[in-house]
C-alpha positions in Angstrom: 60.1 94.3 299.6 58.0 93.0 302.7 57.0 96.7 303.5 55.5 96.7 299.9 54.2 93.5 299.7 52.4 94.5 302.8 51.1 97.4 301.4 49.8 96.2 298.4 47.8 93.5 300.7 46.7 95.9 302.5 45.0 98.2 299.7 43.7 95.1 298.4 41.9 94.3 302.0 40.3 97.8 302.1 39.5 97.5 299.0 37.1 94.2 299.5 35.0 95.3 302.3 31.4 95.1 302.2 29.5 98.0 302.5 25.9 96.4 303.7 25.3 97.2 307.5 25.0 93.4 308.4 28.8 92.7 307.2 30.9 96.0 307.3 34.4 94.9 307.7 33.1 91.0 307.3 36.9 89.7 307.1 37.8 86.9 305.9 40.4 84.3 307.0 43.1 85.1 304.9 42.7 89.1 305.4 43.0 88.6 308.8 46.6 86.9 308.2 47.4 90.1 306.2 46.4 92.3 309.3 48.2 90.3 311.9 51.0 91.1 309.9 50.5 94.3 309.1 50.0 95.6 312.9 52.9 93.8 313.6 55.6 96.1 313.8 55.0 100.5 313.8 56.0 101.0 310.2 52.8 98.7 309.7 50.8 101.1 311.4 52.1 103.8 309.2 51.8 101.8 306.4 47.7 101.8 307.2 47.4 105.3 308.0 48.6 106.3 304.6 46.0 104.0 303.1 43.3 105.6 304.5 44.8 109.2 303.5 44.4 107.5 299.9 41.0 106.5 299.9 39.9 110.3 301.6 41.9 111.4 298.4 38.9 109.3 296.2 36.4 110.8 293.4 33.9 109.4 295.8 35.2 111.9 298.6 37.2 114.6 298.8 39.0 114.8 295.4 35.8 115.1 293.6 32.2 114.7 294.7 32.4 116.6 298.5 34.0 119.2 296.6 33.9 120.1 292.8 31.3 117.4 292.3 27.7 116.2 294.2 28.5 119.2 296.7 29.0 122.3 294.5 25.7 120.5 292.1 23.3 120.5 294.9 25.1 124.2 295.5 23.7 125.4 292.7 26.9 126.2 291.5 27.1 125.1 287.7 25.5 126.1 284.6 22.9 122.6 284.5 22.7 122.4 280.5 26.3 122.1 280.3 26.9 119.5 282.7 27.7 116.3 282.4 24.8 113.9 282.1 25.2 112.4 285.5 25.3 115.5 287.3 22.1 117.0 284.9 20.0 113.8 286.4 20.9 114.2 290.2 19.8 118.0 289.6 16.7 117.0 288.4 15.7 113.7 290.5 18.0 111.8 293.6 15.8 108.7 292.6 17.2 108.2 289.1 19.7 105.2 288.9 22.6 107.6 287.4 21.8 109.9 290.9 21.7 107.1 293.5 25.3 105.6 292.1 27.2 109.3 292.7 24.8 109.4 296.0 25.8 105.4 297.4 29.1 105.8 296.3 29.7 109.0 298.9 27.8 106.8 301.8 29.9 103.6 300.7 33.4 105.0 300.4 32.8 107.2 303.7 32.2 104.3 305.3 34.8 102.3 304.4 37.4 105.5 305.3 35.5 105.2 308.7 36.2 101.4 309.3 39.3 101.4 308.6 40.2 104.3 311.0 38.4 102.2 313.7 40.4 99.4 312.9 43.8 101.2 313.1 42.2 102.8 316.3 41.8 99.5 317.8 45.1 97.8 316.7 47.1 101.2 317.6 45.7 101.2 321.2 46.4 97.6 322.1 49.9 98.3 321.3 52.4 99.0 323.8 54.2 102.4 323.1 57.4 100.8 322.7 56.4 99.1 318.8 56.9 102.5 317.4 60.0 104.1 316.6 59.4 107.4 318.5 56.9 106.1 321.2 53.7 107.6 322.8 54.2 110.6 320.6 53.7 108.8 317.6 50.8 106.6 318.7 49.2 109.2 320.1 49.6 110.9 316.7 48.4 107.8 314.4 45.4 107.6 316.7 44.5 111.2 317.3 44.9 111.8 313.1 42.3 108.4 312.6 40.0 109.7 315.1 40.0 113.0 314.0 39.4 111.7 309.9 36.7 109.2 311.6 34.6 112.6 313.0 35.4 114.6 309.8 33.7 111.8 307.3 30.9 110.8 309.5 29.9 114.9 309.8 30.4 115.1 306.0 27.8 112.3 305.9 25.4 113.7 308.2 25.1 116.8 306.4 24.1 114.9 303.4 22.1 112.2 304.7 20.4 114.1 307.6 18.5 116.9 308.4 20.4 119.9 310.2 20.2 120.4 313.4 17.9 123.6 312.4 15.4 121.9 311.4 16.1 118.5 313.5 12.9 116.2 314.0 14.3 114.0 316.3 14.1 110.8 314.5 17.5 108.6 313.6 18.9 108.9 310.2 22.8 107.7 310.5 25.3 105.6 313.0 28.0 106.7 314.3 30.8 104.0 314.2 33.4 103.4 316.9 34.4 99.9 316.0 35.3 97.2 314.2 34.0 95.2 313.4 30.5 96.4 313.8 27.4 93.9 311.9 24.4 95.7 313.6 24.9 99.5 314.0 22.7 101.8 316.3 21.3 104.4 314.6 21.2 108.0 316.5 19.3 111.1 315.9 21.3 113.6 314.2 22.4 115.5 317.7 24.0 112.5 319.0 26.2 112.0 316.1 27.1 115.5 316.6 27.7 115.0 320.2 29.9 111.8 318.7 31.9 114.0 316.0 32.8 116.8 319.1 34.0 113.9 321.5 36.5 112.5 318.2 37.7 116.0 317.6 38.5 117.4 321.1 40.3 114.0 321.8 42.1 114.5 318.3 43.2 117.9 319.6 44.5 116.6 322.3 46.4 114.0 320.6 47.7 116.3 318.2 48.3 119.4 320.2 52.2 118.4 320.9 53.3 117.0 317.7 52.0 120.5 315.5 52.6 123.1 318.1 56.0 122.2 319.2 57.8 119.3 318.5 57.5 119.3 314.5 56.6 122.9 313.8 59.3 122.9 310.7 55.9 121.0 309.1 53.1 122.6 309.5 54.5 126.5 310.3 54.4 127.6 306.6 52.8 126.9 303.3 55.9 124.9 302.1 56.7 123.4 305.1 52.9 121.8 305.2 53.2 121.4 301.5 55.9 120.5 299.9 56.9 116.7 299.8 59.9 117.4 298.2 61.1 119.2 301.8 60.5 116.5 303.8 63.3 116.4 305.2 62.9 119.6 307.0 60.7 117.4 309.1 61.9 117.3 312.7 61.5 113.3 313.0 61.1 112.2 309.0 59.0 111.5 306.3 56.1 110.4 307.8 56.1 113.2 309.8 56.2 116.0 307.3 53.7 118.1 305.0 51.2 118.3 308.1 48.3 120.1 305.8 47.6 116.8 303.8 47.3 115.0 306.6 44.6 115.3 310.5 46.4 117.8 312.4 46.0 119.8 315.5 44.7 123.0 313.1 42.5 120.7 311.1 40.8 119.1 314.5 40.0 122.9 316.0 38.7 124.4 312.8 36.5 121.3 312.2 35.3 121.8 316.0 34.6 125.7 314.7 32.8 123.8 312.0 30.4 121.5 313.5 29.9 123.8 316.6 28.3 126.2 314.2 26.3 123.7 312.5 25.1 122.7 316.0 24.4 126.6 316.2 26.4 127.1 319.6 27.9 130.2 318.3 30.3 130.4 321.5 32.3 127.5 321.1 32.6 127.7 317.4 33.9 130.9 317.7 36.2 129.9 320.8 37.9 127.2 318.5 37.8 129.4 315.1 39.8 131.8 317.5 42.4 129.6 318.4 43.4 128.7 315.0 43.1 132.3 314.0 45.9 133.3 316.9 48.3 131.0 314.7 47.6 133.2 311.6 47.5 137.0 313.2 50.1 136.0 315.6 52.5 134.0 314.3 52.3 134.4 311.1 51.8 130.1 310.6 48.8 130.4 307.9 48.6 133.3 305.5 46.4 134.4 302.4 48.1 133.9 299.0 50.1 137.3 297.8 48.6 139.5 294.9 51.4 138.2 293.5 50.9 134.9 293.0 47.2 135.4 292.6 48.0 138.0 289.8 51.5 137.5 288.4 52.3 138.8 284.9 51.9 135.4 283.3 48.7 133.5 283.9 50.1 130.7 283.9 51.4 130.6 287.4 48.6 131.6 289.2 48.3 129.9 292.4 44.8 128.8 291.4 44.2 126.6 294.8 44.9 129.1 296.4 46.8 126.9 299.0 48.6 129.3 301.6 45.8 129.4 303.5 44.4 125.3 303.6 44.6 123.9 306.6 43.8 120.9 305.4 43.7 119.2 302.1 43.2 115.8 300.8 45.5 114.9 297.9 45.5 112.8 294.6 47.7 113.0 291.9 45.6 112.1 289.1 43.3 114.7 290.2 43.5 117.5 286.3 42.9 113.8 284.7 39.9 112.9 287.0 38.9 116.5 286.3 38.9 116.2 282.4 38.1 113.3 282.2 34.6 114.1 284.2 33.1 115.8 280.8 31.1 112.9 279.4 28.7 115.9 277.2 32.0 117.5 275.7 30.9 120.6 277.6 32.5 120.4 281.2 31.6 122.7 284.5 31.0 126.1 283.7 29.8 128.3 287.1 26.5 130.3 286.8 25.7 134.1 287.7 28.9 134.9 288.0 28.5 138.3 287.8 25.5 138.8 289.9 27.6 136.7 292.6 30.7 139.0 292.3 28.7 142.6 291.9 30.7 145.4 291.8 34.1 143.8 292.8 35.7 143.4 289.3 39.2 143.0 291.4 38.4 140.2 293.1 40.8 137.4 292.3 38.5 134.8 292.8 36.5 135.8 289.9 39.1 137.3 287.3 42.1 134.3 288.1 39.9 131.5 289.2 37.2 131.9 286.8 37.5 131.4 282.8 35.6 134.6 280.9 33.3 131.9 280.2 32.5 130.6 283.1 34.7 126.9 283.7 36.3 127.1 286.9 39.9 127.4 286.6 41.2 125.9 289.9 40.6 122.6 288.7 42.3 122.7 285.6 46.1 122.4 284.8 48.0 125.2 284.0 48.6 125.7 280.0 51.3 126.9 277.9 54.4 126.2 278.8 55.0 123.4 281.4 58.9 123.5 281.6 58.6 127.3 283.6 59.4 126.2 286.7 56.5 127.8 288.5 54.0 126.3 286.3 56.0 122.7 287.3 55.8 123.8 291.1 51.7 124.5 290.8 51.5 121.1 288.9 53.4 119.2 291.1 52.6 120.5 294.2 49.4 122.5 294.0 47.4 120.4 291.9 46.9 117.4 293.4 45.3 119.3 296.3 41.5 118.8 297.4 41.0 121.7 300.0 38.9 120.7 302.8 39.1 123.0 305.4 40.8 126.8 304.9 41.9 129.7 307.6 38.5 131.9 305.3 36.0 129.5 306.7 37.6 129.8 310.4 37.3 133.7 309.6 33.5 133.9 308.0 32.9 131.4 311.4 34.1 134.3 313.5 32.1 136.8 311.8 29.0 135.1 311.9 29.4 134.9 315.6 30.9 138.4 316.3 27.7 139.8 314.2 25.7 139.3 317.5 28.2 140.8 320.3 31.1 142.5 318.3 29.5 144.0 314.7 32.7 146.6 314.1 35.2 143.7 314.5 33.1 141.0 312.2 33.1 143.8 309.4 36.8 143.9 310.1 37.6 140.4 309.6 35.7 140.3 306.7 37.2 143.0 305.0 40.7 141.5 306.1 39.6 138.4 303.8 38.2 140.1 301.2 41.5 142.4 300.9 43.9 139.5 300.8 41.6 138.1 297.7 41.7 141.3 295.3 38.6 143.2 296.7 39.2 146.5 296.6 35.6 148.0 297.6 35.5 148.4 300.7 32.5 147.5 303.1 30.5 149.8 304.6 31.4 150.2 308.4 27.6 151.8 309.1 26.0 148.5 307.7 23.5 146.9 310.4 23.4 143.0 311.3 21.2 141.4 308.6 23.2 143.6 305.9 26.7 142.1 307.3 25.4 138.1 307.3 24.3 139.4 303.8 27.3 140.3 302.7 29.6 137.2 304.9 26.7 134.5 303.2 27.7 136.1 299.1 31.3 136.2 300.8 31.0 131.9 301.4 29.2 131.5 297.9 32.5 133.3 296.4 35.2 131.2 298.1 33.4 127.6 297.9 32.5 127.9 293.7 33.4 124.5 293.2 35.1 123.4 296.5 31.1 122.3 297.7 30.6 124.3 301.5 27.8 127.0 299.8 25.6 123.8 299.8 26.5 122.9 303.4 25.7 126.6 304.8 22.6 127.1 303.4 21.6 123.7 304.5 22.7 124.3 307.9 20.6 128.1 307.9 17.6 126.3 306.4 18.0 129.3 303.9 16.8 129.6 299.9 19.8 128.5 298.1 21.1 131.5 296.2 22.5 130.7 292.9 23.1 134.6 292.0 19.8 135.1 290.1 16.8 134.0 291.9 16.4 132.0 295.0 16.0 127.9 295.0 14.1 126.2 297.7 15.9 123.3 298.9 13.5 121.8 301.6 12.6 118.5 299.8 16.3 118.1 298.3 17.8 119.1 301.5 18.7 115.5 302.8 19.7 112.4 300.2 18.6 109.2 300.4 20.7 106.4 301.7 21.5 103.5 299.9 18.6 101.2 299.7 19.9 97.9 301.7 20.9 99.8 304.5 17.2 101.8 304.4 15.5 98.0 304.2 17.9 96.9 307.2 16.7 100.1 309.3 12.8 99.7 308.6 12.5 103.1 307.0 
């Protein structure tokens, strides 16, 4: 009863933080009681970890607007006369007021995901190892999962709220915050926050490393074991322990380094930490590319439509169909554009004939119809749907084929093809093709995988390139970067 009480109190502290630079995690008296007594005992700790899990599993974040929503918009992704009103506006304009409450929302709720992992940082290393059950391992594993979500949302903020580092003028756009409380941020050009979000990730790794690699490798070794709350107890040390792809792990932390190396454009140690993810998948077999048979089993209805053998990492919330149907406010819905043009010749493809209605409304979004007693169509509800991908093995692959186009062309192509293979594609690519044909063919490659899960924005953004849509290019350059919310742009003197 305490455990929940405490809970409770605790959602309702997160809950009332300001978001205004001056008073970010401004707590009052009586919130302070309920922290004491929260960080009081390891289960508390726990207890505060999961909460922030929950709030990275918001519409604001990662269950709807940094991936089917503001992100796959801006990625020119959806049909713009059937959207919803909302979305049709921040298409048009980020200075109407329907655009600029999606846009504060993202920098408000990030924020707030970002205090409270400072917070718990702070509480967890005062602590001597002895207040938790199983000791250094699991501090070290509360911490290294909040610093590693702490460098995850604050890169995810950079890339929309600051140029990238292609086109980087110097000049400071964003903070990058360590503490808590903190009333008067510094604000850093946008290669020291990168510089920040590498520091948060290798010391994530190495706080991870143990725990996912060989202590607990029961939960993270195969899609069920990283999946599945319901096998839990498989879990080498218990519950909290288990289903290691919804929560920071040591996979997540390397292909996020792979991630934001690239953005920086230092091709060598993104494809250094892509590489040591991909060992786990060519090697040992740990992450895998959903079977033909699940992406194309004799009734529809049980498609794997998330796809989620190969997530490393996926935020999760269980309203997540309801938030999705309940996002129509025209009637209409989210219907994908130039689908055809995007998919060419590849009419096997599974991304395009499972994933994508004949009319053009993404399908990995929506709940399985028909009938719900089957047993697999009860599996992909339960246990599929509630999934947000973040980050999957693909983007660790297209990260090594972008670097191997420069020193190793033959084994890029092969990579590729390995990807495209495991999703339906049965044409396969010329071996003769020179560079700029191959990033060619790996950029259409991103565009295919991310309809809807948000990244096509983020690449083309980081290459400074014409977003592609499948018909025409769009130039991006004056929509490239949105605007932060207007007290914090008074209280930096923009």
């Amino acid at each position: 009863m305490k455990k929940d009480i405490l809970y409770t109190l605790f959602m309702i502290m997160i809950g009332g933080f300001s978001f205004s630079c001056n008073d970010w995690l401004d707590v009052d008296s009586d919130a302070r009681v309920v922290q004491e007594d929260l960080f009081s005992t390891g289960d508390g700790f726990r207890t505060a970890l999961n909460g922030i899990y929950r709030l990275l599993g918001s519409k604001e974040l990662y269950a709807k607007e940094l991936t089917w929503g503001l992100t796959s918009v801006l990625g020119q992704n959806y049909e713009i006369s059937r959207m919803p009103y909302v979305y049709q506006y921040l298409e048009e304009s980020y200075e109407y007021d329907e655009s600029l409450i999606i846009i504060n929302s993202i920098w408000n709720k990030g924020f707030r995901v970002i205090a409270n992992c400072n917070n718990l940082i702070q509480e967890a290393e005062k602590q001597d190892t002895s207040l938790f059950e199983l000791g250094k391992m699991e501090k070290d594993l509360i911490i290294g999962e909040a610093r590693g979500i702490r460098a995850m949302v604050h890169l995810d903020l950079l890339r929309l709220f600051a140029p990238a580092p292609i086109v980087d003028d110097g000049k400071l756009y964003m903070p990058y915050i360590s503490r808590y409380p903190e009333y008067q941020p510094q604000y850093l050009s946008v290669s020291a926050v990168l510089d920040s979000v590498v520091f948060d990730l290798k010391r994530a790794q190495q706080m991870l490393v143990f725990h996912d690699t060989l202590l607990n490798v029961s939960s993270i070794a195969s899609v069920s074991g990283r999946m599945h709350p319901d096998l839990a107890f498989n879990s080498k040390e218990g519950l909290f322990f288990a289903c290691r792809g919804t929560r920071m792990n040591y996979f997540a932390a390397s292909a996020l380094l792979a991630r934001v190396y690239l953005y920086k454009n230092d091709k060598k140690n993104a494809y250094d930490n892509a590489e040591a993810v991909y060992q786990f998948a060519s090697r040992r077999k740990w992450f895998t590319f959903t079977s033909s048979s699940n992406m194309a089993p004799p009734d529809n209805n049980s498609i794997y439509r998330k796809m989620y053998d190969d997530i490393i990492f996926a935020a999760v919330n269980n309203d997540l169909y309801d938030l999705w149907t309940t996002s129509f406010q025209t009637g209409e819905g989210f219907f994908l554009k130039n689908v055809d043009e995007i998919f060419g010749s590849d009419l096997d493809d599974f991304r395009k004939i499972k994933l994508i209605e004949v009319d053009g409304s993404p399908r990995r979004w929506l709940m399985p119809t028909g009938n719900q007693n089957n047993y697999p169509t009860l599996e992909i509800i339960k246990y599929q749907g509630p999934l947000a991908p973040i980050i999957r093995l693909s983007e660790v692959v297209y990260i090594m084929c972008e670097c191997l186009a420069e020193t190793d062309l033959s084994k890029a192509i092969e990579l590729l093809e390995w990807v495209r293979i495991a999703r339906g594609a049965k044409t396969p690519l010329d071996k003769g093709m020179n560079k700029t044909e191959f990033l060619e063919r790996l950029y259409n490659e991103i565009i295919r995988e991310s309809m809807s899960e948000g990244q096509s924005f983020f690449m083309h953004k980081r290459l400074n390139r014409l977003m592609y849509n499948g018909e025409f290019p769009v130039d991006m350059t004056e929509r490239w970067i949105l605007p932060i919310p207007y007290d914090e742009s008074a209280y930096m003197n923009l």
